[in-house]
C-alpha positions as CSV (number, residue, x, y, z in Angstrom):
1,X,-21.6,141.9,358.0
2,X,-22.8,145.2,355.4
3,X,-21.9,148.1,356.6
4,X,-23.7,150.9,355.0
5,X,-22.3,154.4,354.1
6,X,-24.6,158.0,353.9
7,X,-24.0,161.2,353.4
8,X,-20.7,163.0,353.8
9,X,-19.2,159.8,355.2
10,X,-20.6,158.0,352.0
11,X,-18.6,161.1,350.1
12,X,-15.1,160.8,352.4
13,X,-14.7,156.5,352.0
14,X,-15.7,156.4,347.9
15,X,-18.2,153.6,349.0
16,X,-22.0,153.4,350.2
17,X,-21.5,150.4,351.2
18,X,-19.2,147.1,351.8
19,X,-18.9,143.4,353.1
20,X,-17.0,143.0,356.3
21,X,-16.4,139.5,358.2
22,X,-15.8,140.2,361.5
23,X,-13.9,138.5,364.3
24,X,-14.1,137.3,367.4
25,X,-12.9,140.0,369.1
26,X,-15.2,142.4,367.2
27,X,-18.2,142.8,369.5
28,X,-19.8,146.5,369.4
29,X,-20.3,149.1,367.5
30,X,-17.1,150.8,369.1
31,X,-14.7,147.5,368.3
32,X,-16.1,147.9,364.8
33,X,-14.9,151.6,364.4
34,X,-11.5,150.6,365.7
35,X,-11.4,147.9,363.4
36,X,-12.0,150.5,360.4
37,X,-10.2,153.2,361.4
38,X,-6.9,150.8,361.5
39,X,-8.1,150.2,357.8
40,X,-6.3,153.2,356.0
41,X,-6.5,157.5,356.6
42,X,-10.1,157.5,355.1
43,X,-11.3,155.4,357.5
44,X,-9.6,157.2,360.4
45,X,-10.4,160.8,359.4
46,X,-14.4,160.0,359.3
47,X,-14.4,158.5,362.6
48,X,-12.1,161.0,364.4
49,X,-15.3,162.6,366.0
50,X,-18.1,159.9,365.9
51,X,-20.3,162.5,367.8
52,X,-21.0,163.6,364.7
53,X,-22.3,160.1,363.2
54,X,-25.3,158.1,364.2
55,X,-25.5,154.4,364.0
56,X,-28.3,151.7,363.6
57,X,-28.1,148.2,363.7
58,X,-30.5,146.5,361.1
59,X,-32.4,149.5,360.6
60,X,-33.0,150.2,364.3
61,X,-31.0,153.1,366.2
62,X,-28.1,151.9,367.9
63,X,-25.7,152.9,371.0
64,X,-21.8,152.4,370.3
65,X,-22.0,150.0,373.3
66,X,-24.3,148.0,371.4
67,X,-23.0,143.8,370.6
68,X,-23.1,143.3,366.8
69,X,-22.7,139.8,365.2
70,X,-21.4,139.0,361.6
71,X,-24.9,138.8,360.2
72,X,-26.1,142.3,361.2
73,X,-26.5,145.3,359.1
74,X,-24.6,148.7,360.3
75,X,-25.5,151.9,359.1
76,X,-23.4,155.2,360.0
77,X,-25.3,158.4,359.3
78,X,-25.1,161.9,360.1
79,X,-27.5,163.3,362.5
80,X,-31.4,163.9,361.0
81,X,-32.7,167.2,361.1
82,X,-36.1,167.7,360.5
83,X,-38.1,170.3,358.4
């Protein structure tokens, strides 16, 4: 699975992006962010308050609730704003 980095959360884990094989047991978004945030403080800090990150799942907005699988793309993201 890639999971893509923007912004500020991009800025806090060093990375845009990385490779991440899932397991079994990994199937949503929310499984996902439990499975980084046991990765190291980086990963916990970021997703302490994931109202403030949007998610998409290859390249379509995405729910927490939503089922991944290891091929899928993830993207976190800060809101948009428009102007």
């Amino acid at each position: 699975m890639k999971v893509l980095y923007f912004s500020w959360i991009k800025d806090k884990l060093g990375k845009s992006q990385e490779e991440i094989q899932i397991k079994d047991n990994i199937k949503t978004i929310n499984d996902l962010i439990i499975l980084l945030k046991n990765t190291n403080e980086n990963y916990k800090d970021v997703f302490k308050d994931i109202s403030s990150i949007k998610v998409s799942i290859n390249m379509e907005t995405a729910k927490y609730e939503d089922s991944i699988q290891d091929n899928d793309e993830i993207a976190f993201f800060p809101p948009m704003t428009g102007g």
